[in-house]
N, C-alpha and C positions, 0 to 999 in steps of 0.2 A: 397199116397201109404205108410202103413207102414213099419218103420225100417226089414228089419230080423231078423229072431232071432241071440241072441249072441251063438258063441262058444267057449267063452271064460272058460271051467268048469276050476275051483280052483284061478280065477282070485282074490277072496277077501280074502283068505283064507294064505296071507303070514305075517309073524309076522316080525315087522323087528329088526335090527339087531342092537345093541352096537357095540361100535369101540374103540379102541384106542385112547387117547389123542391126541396123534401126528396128526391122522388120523382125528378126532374131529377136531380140530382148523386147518384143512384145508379144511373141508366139510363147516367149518364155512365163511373161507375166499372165497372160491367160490360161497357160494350163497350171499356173500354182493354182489359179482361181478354184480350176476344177478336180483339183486333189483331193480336197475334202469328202469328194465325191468317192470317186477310186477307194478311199481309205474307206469308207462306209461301209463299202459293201465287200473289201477285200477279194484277193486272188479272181480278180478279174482275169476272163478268157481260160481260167484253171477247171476247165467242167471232165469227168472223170465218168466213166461210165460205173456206175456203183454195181456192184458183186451180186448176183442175184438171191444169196443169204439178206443181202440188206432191202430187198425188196419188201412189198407187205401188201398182199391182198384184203386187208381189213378195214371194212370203212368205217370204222369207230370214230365218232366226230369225237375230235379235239377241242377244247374252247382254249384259245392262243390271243394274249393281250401283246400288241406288239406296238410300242409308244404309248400311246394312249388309246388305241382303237381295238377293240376284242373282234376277232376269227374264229369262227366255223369251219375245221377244216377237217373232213376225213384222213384217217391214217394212211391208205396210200397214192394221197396226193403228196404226201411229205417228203422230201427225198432224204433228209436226216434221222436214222434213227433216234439220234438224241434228241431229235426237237419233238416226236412224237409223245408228247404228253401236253396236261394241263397247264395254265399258267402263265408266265411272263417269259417272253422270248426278246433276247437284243433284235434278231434278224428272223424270218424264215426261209427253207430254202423248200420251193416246190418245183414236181417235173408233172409236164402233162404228154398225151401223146397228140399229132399234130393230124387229121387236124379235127379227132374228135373232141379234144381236150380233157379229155377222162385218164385219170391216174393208174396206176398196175393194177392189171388184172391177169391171171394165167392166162386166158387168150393174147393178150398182148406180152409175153414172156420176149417172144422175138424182139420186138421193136425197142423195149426197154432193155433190151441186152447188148443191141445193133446188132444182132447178128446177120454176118454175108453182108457186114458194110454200110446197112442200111442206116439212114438218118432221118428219125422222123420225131424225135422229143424234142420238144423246149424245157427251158431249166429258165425258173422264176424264184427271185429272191422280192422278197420286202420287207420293206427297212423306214425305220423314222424319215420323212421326207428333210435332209438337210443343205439343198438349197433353193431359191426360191424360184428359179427355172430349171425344166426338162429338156430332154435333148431338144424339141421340136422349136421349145421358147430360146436356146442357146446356138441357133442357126446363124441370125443374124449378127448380135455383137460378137460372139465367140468366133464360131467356127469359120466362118468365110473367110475369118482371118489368120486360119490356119493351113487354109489349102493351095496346094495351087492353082495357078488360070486354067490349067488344062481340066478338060471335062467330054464325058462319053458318054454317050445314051446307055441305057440298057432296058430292060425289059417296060412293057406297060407304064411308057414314062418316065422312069426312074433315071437320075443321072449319077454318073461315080466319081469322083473326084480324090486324089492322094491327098495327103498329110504332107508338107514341106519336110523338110528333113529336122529343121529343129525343132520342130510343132511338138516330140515328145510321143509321138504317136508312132514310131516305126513300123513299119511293115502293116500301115491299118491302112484303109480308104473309106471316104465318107460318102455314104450310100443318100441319097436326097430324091424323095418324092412328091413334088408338087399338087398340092388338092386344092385349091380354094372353093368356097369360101373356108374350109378344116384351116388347120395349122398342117405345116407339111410335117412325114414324117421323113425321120432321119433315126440313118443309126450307124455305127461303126464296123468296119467287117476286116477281119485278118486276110491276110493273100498268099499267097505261093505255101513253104512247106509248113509253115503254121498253121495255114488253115488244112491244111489236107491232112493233117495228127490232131484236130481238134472237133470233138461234137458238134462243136457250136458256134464258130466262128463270127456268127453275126451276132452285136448285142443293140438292145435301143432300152431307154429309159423314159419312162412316162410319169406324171405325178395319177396317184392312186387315193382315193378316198378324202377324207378333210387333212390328213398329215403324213400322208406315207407318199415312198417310191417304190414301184414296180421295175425293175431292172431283169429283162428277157435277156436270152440269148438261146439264139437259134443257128439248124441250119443252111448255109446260103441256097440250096434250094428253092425255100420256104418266101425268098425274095419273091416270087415269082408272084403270091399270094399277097404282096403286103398293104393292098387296099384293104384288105379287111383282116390284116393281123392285130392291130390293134383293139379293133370291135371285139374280137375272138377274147383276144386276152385279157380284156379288162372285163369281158360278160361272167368268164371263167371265173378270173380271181374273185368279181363283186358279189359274185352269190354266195363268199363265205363271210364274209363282211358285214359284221351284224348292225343294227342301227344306235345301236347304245354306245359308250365308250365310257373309260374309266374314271371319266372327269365328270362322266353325268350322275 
């Protein structure tokens, strides 16, 4: 099924902004904060459409220890051939399609291929959770003090806001969804010709189970949905997520 269209009009279209020294060298000191993060989970925004040889209609559950938490996961939810086996994994990297959340199947050849342009997977990684807020809990101290004043509605609530220019974020804007009583959600999104050569341009990161990160990336279509992209994605991921872990 593919994506929606975006309603996102004037989404590429923000220049960003110079700042203050003062204000510099604390855009600077916040994203060392969040490096550790970036390096986690590596080649962030690098989503690749995989070869349709690396596909695999086989739902041979996996059991995948990743930290300390053991995984249930069918073979093609996985989007790494190499990580399709038993065992201890640093990372995983899974694809779903959007937005029944179910992995490759020859009926869905199209959609995991894009073929005729189409965008409708998300690509999900998890990974040992190593800090101790998510993009949602990183709104306040972090992020607000990356962007700038300027801000734009867009869809069902949603406001977009740019990255200053030395935030270290180039060519990103920061997408903010207000729910209370939720935490809001937030996520990062590429603009102009990076996002238009990229599957996936939207990413957002969640904490997942007692010590992992789920780090999505979607795409910006899929914005249109994101009151209940969350719920999707973490009902998805939690049903291969067993209740034992390797410490028990």
């Amino acid at each position: 099924m593919p994506a929606r269209a975006s309603a996102f009009a004037g989404f590429d279209d923000f220049v960003p902004r110079r700042t203050t020294p003062l204000r510099a060298l604390l855009c600077i000191l916040l994203v060392v904060a969040l490096a550790s993060l970036a390096t986690a989970f590596g080649g962030r925004w690098l989503v690749h459409a995989a070869a349709p040889m690396f596909h695999t209609e086989s739902r041979q559950v996996r059991e995948i220890v990743v930290g300390s938490s053991v995984l249930r996961v069918p073979e093609n939810v996985i989007r790494e051939p190499r990580m399709r086996r038993d065992g201890a994994q640093e990372r995983l990297d899974l694809y779903f399609r959007w937005p029944q959340m179910e992995g490759y199947t020859p009926d869905a050849r199209a959609a995991f291929n894009h073929a005729g342009g189409s965008r409708s997977i998300i690509y999900a990684t998890i990974a040992p959770r190593r800090l101790a807020h998510d993009m949602s809990d990183r709104l306040e101290p972090i992020y607000r003090h990356l962007v700038a004043p300027e801000e734009r509605e867009a869809a069902d609530g949603l406001t977009i806001r740019p990255f200053r220019e030395e935030a270290g974020f180039a060519g990103e804007v920061l997408v903010v969804g207000e729910r209370p009583p939720e935490r809001p959600f937030v996520a990062r999104c590429l603009t102009r010709d990076t996002a238009a050569h990229s599957l996936a341009p939207c990413e957002r990161e969640v904490h997942f189970g007692d010590d992992l990160s789920l780090v999505y990336r979607f795409p910006r279509e899929i914005l249109n949905e994101w009151r209940i992209l969350d719920e999707k994605i973490l009902a998805g991921a939690g049903e291969y997520l067993t209740a034992r872990s390797t410490g028990s």
